[in-house]
VOLUM-496900 format. One record per residue: residue in three letters; z, y, x of N, C-alpha, C in turn. Coordinates in steps of 0.02 Angstrom, whole numbers, plus 32768, in hexadecimal, padded with zeros to 4 digits. Example, Ala and Ser with C-alpha at 12.3 -4.5 7.8 and 13.67 -1.06 7.14 Angstrom:
! VOLUM-496900
ALA81867EE4829481867F1F826781867F5B8294SER81627F90828281657FCB82AC818A80028285
***
This chain:
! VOLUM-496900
UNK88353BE57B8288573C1F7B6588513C5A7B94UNK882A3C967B7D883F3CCD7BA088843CEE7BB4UNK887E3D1A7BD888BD3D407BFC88E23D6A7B9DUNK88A33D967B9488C23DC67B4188E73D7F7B17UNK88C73D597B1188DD3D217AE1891C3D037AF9UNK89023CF97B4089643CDD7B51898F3D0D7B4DUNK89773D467B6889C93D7D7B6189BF3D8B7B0BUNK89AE3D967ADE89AC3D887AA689E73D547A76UNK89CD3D247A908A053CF67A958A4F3CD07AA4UNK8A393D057ADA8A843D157AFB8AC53D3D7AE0UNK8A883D717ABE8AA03DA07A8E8AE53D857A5EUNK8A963D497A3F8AC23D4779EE8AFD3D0C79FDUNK8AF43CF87A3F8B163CAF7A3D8B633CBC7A61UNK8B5D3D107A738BA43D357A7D8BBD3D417A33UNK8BA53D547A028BC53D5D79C68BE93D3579A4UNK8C1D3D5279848C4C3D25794F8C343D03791EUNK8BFF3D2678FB8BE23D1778BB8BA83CE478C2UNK8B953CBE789D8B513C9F78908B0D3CC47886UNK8AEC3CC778BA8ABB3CFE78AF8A713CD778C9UNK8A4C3CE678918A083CD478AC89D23D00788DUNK898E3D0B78AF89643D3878A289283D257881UNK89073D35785A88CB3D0D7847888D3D527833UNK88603D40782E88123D63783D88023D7E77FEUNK87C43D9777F087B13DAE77A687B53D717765UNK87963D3E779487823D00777187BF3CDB7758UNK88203CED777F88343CC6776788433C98779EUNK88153C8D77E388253C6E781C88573C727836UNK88853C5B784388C33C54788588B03C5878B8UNK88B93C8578EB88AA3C92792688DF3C82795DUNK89233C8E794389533C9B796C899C3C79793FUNK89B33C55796C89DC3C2379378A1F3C267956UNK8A733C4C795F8A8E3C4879908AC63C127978UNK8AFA3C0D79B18B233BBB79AD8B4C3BCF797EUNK8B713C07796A8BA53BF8793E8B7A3BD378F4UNK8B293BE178FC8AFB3BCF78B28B033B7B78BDUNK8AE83B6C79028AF83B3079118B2A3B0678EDUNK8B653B2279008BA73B1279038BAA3B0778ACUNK8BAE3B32787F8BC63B3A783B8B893AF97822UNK8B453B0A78348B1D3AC978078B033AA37810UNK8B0C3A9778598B0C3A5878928ABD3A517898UNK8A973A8478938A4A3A7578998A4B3A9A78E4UNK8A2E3A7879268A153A92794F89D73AB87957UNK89E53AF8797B89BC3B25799689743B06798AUNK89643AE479C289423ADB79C689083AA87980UNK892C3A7E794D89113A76790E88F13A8878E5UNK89193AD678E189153B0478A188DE3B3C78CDUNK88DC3B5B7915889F3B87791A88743B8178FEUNK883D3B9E78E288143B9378C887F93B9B7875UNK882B3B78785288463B4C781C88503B8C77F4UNK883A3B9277B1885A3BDC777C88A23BAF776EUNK88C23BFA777389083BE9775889173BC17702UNK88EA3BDD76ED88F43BC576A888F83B6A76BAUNK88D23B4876EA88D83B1376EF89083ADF7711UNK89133B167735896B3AF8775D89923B0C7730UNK89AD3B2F771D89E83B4176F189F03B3976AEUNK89BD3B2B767B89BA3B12763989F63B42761CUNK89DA3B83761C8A193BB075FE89FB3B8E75BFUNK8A3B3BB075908A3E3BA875358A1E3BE67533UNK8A113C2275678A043C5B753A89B43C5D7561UNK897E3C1C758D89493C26759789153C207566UNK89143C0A7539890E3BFE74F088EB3C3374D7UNK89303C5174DB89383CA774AB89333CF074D0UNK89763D0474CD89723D5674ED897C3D2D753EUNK893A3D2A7574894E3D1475B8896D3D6B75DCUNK89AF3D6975EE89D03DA0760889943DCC7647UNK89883D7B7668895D3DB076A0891B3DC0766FUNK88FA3DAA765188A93DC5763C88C33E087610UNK890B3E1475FE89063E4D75E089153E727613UNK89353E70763B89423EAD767488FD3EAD7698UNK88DA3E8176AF888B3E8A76CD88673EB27693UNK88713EAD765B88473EDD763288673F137627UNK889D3F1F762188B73F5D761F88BC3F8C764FUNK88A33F6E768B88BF3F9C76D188F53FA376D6UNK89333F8276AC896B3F9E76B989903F6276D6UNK89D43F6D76F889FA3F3E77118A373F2A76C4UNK8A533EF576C78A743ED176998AB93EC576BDUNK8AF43EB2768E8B433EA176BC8B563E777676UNK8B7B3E5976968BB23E2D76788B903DF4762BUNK8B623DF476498B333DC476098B603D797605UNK8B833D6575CB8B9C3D2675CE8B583CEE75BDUNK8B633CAC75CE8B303C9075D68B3E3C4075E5UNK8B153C0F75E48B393BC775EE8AFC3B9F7611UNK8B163B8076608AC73B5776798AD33B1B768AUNK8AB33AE876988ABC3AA276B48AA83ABC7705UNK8AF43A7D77048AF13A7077558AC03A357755UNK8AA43A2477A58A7339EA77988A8E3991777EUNK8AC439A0776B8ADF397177538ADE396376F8UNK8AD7399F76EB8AB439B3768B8AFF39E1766DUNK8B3339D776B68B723A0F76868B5F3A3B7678UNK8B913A4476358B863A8876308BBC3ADB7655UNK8BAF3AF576698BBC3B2476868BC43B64766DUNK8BFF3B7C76558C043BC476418BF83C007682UNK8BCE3C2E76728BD23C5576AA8BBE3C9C7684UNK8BDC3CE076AC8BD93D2276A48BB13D3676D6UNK8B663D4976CC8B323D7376E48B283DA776F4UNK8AFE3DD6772E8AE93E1F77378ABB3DF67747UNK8A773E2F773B8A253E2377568A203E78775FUNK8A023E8577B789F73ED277BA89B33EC677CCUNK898A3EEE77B389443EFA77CE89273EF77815UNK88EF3ECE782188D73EE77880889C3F0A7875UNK888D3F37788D88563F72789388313F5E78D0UNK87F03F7478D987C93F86790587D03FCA7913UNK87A53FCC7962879540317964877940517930UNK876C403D78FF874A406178CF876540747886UNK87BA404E789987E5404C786987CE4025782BUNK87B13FF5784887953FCC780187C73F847810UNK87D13F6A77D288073F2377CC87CA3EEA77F8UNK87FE3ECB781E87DB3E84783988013E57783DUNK884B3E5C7828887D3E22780C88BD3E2F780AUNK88E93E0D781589223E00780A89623DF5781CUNK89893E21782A89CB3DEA78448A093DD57802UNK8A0D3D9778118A353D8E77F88A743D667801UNK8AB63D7678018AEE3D6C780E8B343D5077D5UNK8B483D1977DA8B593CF9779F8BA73CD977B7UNK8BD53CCA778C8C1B3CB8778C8C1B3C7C775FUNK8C4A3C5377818C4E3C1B77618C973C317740UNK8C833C3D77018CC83C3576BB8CF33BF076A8UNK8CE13BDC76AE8D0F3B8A76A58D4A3B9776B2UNK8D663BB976E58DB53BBA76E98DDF3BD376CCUNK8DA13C0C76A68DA93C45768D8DC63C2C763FUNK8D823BF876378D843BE875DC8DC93BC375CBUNK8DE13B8C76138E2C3B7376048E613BA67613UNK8E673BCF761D8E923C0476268EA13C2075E1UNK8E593C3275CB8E513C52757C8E723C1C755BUNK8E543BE1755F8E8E3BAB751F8ED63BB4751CUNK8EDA3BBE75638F2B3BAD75698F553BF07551UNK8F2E3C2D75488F463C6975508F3D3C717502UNK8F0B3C6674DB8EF33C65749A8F313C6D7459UNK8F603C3B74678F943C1874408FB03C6D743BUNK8FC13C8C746D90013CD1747C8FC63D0B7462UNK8F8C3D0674448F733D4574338F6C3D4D73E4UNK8F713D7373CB8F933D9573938F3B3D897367UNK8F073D7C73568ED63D7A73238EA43D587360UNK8E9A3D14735A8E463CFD73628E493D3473B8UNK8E6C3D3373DE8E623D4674268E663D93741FUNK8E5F3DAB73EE8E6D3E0373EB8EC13E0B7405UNK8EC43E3E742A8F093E4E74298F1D3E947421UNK8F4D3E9473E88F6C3ED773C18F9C3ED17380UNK8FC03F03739B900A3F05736490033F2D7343UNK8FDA3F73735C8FDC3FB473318FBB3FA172E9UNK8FD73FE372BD8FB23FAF726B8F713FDF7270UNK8F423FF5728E8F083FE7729A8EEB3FCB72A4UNK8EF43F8672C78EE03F5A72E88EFC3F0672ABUNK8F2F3F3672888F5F3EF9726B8F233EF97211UNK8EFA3F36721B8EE03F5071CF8E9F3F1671CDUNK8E963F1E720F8E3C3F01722A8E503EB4722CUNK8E863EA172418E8C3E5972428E9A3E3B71EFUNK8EB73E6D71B48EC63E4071738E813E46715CUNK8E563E9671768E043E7F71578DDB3E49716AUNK8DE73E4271998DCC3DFB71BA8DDA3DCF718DUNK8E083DB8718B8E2D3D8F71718E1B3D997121UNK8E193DC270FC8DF83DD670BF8DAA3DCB70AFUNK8D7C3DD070DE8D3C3DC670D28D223D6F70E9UNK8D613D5F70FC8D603D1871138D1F3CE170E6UNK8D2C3CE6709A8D1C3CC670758CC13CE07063UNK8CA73D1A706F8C783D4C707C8C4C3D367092UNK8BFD3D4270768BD83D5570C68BAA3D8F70C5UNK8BDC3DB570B18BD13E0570B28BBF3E1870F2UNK8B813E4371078B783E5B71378BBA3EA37151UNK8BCB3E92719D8BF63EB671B48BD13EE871D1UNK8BDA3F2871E38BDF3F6D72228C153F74724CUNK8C213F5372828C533F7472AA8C3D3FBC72DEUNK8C6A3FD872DE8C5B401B72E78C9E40267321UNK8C93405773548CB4405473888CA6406973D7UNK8CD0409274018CB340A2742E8C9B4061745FUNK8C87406274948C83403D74CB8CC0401E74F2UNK8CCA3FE074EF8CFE3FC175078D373FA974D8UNK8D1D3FB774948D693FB874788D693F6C7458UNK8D503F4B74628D473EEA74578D303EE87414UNK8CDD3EFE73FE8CBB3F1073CC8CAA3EB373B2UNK8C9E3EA573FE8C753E4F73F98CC23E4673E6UNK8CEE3E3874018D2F3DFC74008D283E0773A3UNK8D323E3E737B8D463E3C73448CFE3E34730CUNK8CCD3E1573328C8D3DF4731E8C8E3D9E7321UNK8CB63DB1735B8CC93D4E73628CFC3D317325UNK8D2E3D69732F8D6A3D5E72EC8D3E3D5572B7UNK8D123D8072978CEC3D5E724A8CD83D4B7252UNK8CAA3D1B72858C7C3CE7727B8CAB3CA27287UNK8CED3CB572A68D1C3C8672AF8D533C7B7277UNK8D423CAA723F8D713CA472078D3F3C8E71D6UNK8D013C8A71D08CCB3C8F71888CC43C427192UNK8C9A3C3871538C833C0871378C5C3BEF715EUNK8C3D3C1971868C033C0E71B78C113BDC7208UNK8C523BE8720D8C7D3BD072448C573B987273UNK8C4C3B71724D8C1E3B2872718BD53B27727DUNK8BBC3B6472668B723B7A72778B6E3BA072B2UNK8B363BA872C98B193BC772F18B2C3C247307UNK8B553C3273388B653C7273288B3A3CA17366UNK8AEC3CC873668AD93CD2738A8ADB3D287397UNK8ADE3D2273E08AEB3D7F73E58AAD3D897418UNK8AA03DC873F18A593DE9740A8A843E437429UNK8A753E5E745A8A7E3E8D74788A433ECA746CUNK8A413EE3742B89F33F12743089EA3F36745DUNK8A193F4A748B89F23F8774CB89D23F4A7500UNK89D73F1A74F389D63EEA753289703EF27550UNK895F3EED7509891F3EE5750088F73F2C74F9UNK88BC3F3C751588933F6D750C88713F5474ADUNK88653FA9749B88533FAD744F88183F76744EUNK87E33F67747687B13F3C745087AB3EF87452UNK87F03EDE747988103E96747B883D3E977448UNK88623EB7743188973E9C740C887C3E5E73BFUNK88593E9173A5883C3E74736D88353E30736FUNK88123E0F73A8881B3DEC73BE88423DB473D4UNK886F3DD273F788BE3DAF740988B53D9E73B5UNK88D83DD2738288FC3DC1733A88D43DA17312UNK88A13D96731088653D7E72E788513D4C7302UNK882C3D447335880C3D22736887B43D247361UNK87A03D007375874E3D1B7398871D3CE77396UNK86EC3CEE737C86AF3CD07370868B3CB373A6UNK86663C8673CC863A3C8A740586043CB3740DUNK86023CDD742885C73CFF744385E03D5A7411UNK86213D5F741186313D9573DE86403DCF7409UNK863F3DC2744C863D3DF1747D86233DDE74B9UNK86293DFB74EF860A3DE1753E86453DA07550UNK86763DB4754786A13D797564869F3D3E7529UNK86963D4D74ED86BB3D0E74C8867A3CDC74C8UNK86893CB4750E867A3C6B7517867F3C4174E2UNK86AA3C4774A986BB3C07749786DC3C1C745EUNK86DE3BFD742587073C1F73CF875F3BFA7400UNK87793C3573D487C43C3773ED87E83C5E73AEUNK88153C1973A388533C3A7371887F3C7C7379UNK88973CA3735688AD3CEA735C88FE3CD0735CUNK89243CEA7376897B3CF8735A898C3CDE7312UNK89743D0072DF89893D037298894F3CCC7273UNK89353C98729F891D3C5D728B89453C1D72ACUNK89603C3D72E0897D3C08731189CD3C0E72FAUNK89EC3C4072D88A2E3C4672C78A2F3C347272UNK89FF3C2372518A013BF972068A503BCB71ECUNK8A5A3BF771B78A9C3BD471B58AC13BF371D1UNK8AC23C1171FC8B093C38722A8B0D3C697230UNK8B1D3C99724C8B343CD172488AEC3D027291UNK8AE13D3072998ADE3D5772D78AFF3D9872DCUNK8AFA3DB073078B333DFF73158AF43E1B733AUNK8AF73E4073328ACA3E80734C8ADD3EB97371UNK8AE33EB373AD8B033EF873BD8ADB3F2973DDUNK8AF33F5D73E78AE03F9F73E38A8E3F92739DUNK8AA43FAD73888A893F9673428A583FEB7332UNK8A6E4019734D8A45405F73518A0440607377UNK8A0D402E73B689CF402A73ED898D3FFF73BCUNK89A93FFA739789633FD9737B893C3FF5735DUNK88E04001736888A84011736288BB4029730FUNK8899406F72D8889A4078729F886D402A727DUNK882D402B72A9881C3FEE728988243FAD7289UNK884A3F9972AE887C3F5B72A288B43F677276UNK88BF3F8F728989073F95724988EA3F8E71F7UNK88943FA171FB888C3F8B71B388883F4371B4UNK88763F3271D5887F3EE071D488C13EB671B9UNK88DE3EE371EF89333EC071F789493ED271ACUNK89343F0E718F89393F0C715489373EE6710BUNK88DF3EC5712888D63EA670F988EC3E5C7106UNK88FE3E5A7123892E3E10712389713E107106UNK899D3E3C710A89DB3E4970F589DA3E5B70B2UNK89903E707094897E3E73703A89633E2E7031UNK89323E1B703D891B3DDF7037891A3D9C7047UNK89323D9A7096894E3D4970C188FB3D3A70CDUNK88ED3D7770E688863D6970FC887C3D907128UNK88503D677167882E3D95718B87EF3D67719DUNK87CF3D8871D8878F3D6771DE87993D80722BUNK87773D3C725387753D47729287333D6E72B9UNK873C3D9B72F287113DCB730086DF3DA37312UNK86A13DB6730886553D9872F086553D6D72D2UNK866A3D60729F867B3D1A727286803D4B722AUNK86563D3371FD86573D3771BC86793D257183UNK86A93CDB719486B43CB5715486FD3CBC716CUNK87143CC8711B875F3CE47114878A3C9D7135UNK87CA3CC3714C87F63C7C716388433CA9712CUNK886D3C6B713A88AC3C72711388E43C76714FUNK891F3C9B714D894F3C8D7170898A3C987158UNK89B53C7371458A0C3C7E71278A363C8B715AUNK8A473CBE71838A743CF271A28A9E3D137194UNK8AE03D2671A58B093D3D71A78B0A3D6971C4UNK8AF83DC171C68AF63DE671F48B383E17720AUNK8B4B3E2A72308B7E3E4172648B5C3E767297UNK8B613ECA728D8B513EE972A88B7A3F1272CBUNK8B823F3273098B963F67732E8B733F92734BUNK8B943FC973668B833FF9737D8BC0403A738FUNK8BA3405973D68BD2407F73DB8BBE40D373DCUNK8B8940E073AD8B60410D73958B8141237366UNK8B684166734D8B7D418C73168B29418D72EFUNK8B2D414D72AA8B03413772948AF24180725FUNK8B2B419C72578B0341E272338AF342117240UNK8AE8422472868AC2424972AD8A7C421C72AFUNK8A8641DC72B28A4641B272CF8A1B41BE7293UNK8A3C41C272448A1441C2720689EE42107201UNK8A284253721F8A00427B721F89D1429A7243UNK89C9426972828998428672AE8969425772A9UNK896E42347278892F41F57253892041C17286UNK895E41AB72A78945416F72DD8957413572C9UNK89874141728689A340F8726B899940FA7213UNK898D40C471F7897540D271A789B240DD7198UNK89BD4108715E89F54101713289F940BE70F7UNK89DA40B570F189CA407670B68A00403270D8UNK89D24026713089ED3FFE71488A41401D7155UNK8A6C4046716C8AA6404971878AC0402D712AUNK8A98406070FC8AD5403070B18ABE3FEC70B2UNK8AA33FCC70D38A8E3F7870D38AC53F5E7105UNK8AC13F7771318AED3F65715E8B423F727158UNK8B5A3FA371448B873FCB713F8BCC3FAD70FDUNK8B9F3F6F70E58BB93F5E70B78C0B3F6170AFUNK8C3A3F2370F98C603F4071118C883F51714FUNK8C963F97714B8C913FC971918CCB3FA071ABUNK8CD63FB072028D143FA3721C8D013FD87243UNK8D313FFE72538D34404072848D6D402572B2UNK8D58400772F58D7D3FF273408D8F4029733EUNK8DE5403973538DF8407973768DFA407573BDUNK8DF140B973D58DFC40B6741A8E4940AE7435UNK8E5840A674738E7D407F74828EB840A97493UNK8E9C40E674988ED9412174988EEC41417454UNK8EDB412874268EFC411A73D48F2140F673C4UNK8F2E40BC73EF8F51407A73CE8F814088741AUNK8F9B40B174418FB9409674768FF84064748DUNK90154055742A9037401F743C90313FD47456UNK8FD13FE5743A8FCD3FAB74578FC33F9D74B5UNK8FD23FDA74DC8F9F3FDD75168FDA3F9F754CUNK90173FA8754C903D3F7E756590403F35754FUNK90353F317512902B3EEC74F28FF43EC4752EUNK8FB23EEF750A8F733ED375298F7D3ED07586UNK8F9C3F0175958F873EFE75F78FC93EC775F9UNK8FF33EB975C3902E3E6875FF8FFC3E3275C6UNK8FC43E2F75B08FA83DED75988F723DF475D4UNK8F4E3E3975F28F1B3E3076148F4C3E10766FUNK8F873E2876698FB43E1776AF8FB03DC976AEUNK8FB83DB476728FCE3D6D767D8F953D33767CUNK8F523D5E765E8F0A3D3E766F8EF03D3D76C0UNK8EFD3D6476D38EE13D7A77198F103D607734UNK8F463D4377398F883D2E77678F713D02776DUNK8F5E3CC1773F8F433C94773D8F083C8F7752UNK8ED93CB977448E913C9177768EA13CAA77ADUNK8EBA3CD977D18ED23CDF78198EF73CB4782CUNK8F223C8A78068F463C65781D8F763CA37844UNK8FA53CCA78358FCB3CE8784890033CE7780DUNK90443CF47831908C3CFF780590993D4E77F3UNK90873D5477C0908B3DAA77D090993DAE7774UNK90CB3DB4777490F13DB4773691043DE9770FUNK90ED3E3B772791223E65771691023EB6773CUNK90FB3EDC770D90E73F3A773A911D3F647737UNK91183F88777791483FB1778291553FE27743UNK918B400C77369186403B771E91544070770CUNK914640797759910B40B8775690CE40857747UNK90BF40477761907F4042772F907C404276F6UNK90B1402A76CE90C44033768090C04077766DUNK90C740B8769390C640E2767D907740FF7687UNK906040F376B29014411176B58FE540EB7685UNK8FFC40A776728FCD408676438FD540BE75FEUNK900D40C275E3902540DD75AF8FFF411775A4UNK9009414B75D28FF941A475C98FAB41A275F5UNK8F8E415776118F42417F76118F19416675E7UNK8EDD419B75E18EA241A2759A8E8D4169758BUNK8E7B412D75CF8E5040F275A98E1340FD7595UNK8DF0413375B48D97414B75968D7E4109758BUNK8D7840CF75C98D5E40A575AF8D7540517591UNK8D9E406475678DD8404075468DFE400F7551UNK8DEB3FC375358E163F8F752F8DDA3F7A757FUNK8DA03F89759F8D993F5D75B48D9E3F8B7605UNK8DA13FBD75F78DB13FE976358E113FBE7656UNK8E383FCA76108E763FAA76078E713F547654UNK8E693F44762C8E413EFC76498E1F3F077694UNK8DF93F12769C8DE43F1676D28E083F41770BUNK8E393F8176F78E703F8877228EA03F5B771FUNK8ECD3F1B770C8EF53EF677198EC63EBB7732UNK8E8E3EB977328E6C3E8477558E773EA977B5UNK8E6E3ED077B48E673EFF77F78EA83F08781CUNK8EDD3F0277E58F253F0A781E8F393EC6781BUNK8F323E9E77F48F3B3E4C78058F293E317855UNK8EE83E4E784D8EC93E3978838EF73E6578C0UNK8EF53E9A78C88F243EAB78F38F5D3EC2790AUNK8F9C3E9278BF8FE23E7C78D38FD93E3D78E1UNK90113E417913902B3DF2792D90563DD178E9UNK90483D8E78FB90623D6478D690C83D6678E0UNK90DF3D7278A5911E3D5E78B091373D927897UNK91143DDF789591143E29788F91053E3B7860UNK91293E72784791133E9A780F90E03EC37813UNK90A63ED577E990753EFF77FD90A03F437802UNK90893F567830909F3F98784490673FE27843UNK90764012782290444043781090284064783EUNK902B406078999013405278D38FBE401F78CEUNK8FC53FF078AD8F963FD9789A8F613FEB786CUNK8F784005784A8F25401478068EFE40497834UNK8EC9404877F98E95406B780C8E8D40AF7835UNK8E7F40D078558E774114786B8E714139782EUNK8E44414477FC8E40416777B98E8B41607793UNK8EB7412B77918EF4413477708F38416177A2UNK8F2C415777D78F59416F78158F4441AF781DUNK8F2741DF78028F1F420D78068F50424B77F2UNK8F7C426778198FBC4288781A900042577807UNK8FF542167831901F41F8782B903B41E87886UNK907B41F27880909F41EE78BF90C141A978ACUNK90C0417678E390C5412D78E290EC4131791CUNK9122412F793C9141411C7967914E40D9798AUNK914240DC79CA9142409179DC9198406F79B6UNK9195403A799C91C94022798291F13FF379B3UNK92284000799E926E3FD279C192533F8479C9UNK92443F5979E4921A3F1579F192503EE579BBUNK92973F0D79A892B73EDC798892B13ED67946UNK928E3F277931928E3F4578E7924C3F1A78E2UNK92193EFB78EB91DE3EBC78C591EC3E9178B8UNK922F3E7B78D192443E2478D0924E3E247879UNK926F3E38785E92993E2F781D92693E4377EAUNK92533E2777B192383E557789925E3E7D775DUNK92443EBE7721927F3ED876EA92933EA976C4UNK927B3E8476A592963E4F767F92D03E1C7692UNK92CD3E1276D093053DF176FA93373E0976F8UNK93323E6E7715936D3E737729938E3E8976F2UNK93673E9F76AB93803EAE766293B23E737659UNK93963E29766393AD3DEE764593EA3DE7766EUNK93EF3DF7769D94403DE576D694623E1976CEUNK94383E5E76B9948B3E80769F949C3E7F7660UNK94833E5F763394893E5A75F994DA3E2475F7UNK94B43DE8762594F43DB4763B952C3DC57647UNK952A3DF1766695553E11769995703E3C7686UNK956A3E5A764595873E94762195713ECD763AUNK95373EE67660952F3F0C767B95583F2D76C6UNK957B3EE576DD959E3F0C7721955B3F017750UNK95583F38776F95283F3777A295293F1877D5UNK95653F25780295773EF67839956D3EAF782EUNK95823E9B77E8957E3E4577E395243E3377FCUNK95053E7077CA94D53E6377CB94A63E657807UNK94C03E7C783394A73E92787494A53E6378A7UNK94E73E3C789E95103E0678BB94E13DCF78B1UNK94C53DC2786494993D86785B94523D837872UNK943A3DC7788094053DE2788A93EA3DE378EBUNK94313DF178F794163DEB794494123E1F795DUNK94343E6C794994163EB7795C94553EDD7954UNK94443F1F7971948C3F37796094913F6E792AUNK94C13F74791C94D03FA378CE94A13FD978D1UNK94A53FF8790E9483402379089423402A790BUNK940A3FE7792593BB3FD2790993CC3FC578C6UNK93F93F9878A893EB3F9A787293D93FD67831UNK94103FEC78569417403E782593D840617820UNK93BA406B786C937E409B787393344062783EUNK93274025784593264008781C932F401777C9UNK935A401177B293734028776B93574069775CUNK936340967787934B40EB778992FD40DF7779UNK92D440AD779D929240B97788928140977759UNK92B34074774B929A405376EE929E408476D6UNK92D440B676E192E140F176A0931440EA7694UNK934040C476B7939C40CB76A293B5410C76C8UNK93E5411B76989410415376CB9463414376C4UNK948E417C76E794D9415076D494EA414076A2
***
């Protein structure tokens, strides 16, 4: 082993995450221990070796995450995904693949960095039961309109459009109809159209002849041959090529397509499920999307609201996202201060339910266990003209719900309540003041 290769190594084998690197071809070059650790294949085994062959993803098959980011030049995040450890488990895991360049800025492979979800998926069971539609969570009757349509097209296999900005859980309420339909026990496959450059996709959805391009080695089934019987979702559903979309067309009239360099018609019974967070009638008038196809597709609309429309739901959702993250941290953190309750409330949410989420993932991580998140904690972007005072060390102990419930007991005498509490009238009071009580 060289000196670059060992400090290389050294690199990845400081990191938290599972990270390993692989070449144009697909080679593993660089394998570090937490990768070790999650799929018990040693370093030294797998060098060499294309990943597709150590890991037996479900999605090497089909859309492979890294061959679309190596063809796209672009880097990829949060790809869900499932691999065998060398034992044949199966393994839920959440993916990034970022591009490696040469001096010449040309792609020569890969990094890629991966999370083992398993703790994650029993968390979700256990948490599942307390969420209000199929894992969606919302009270507002916007949210209450989209769950009886669901529930209405149940019997259907009407093609859907979900429509919606970025972040606002376009997939979760794609999972709900394929988790309410007829279709339920079939095959439910999701294709990402920006994932892929325009003269692969066709491809991906159709699939490919031998010798029908430079790469296609070998005839290979498409998405909407491999999802027969079941449902697929399509998202960002605008990024797709004018001339695929006649395709995609003529399947959704006919249940026919034909695979690229391949002549003889094939059949496919699909269920289609589209999104996008485009404005599809700008896309029709600047002629980048058919109109024919959006009334094919469009059959029936769901318009996701953004998340600063529904803001009753924004407290709902951040104590279901508190009590997800408490748990895979394994921390006690039961309860937000006032002022974080108040900054969740009155800010915009540009990037919605999952911006939401990913700030209570961030102050989890840095409140102590036992403590209420305190608005000292969130993000720099939410703390912005916010004055946080270091707090009384006694005012974290108690949560609001506690001390609501003991003066409730108590008839509201304070002292009693103070007495049971461990503090004196007067923390308590200053306390009460920042819930929003006054005399």
């Amino acid at each position: 082993m060289n000196s670059d290769q060992k400090s290389a190594d050294n690199i990845l084998d400081s990191l938290a995450e599972a990270v390993y690197v692989v070449d144009q071809n697909f080679r593993i070059t660089h394998f570090n221990e937490v990768a070790e650790s999650i799929t018990g294949f040693k370093k030294e085994d797998v060098l060499g070796k294309s990943c597709r062959s150590v890991f037996r993803s479900d999605v090497c098959s089909t859309l492979c995450p890294i061959a679309a980011s190596l063809h796209k030049n672009k880097s990829i995040f949060d790809v869900e995904s499932r691999i065998q450890d060398l034992n044949g488990k199966i393994i839920p895991i959440k993916l990034n693949a970022a591009i490696l360049k040469n001096k010449s800025n040309e792609p020569i492979g890969a990094v890629i960095s991966f999370r083992d979800m398993s703790a994650y998926k029993e968390i979700k069971k256990f948490l599942s039961p307390q969420t209000h539609f199929w894992g969606i969570i919302g009270k507002s009757k916007s949210m209450r309109d989209i769950f009886d349509l669901i529930t209405e097209i149940s019997d259907t296999d009407a093609t859907v459009l979900i429509c919606g900005e970025t972040g606002t859980g376009k997939e979760r309420i794609a999972d709900a109809i394929h988790q309410t339909s007829k279709r339920k026990d079939q095959k439910f496959v999701k294709v990402n159209c920006a994932v892929l450059p325009p003269h692969l996709l066709a491809s991906e959805l159709f699939g490919h002849a031998r010798g029908a391009f430079t790469d296609a080695v070998r005839d290979r089934i498409g998405r909407f041959e491999y999802a027969d019987k079941g449902t697929i979702f399509l998202d960002e559903i605008a990024e797709i090529p004018v001339q695929t979309q006649l395709q995609l067309l003529r399947i959704i009239q006919e249940g026919t397509f034909e695979r690229v360099g391949e002549s003889s018609t094939r059949k496919a019974d699909v269920r289609i499920i589209a999104a996008t967070n485009a404005n599809l009638n700008e896309a029709i008038n600047k002629g980048t999307f058919r109109e024919d196809l959006y009334y094919r597709l469009n059959v029936i609309p769901i318009e996701v609201p953004p998340l600063r429309k529904r803001r009753e739901d924004i407290i709902h959702l951040a104590g279901y996202f508190l009590k997800k993250y408490s748990m895979m941290y394994n921390k006690e953190i039961n309860d937000f201060d006032s002022k974080s309750l108040e900054t969740f409330y009155n800010y915009n949410w540009s990037g919605n339910v999952r911006e939401l989420e990913n700030t209570i993932e961030y102050a989890v991580i840095r409140s102590n266990s036992g403590h209420e998140v305190c608005a000292c904690n969130l993000p720099a972007n939410l703390k912005i003209n916010l004055n946080c005072p270091k707090p009384d060390p006694s005012d974290s102990l108690h949560t609001h719900s506690e001390i609501l419930r003991l003066l409730e007991l108590h008839h509201w005498n304070r002292s009693k309540v103070a007495k049971v509490l461990g503090i004196d009238r007067s923390t308590l009071w200053r306390r009460l003041k920042a819930m929003g009580f006054s005399e």
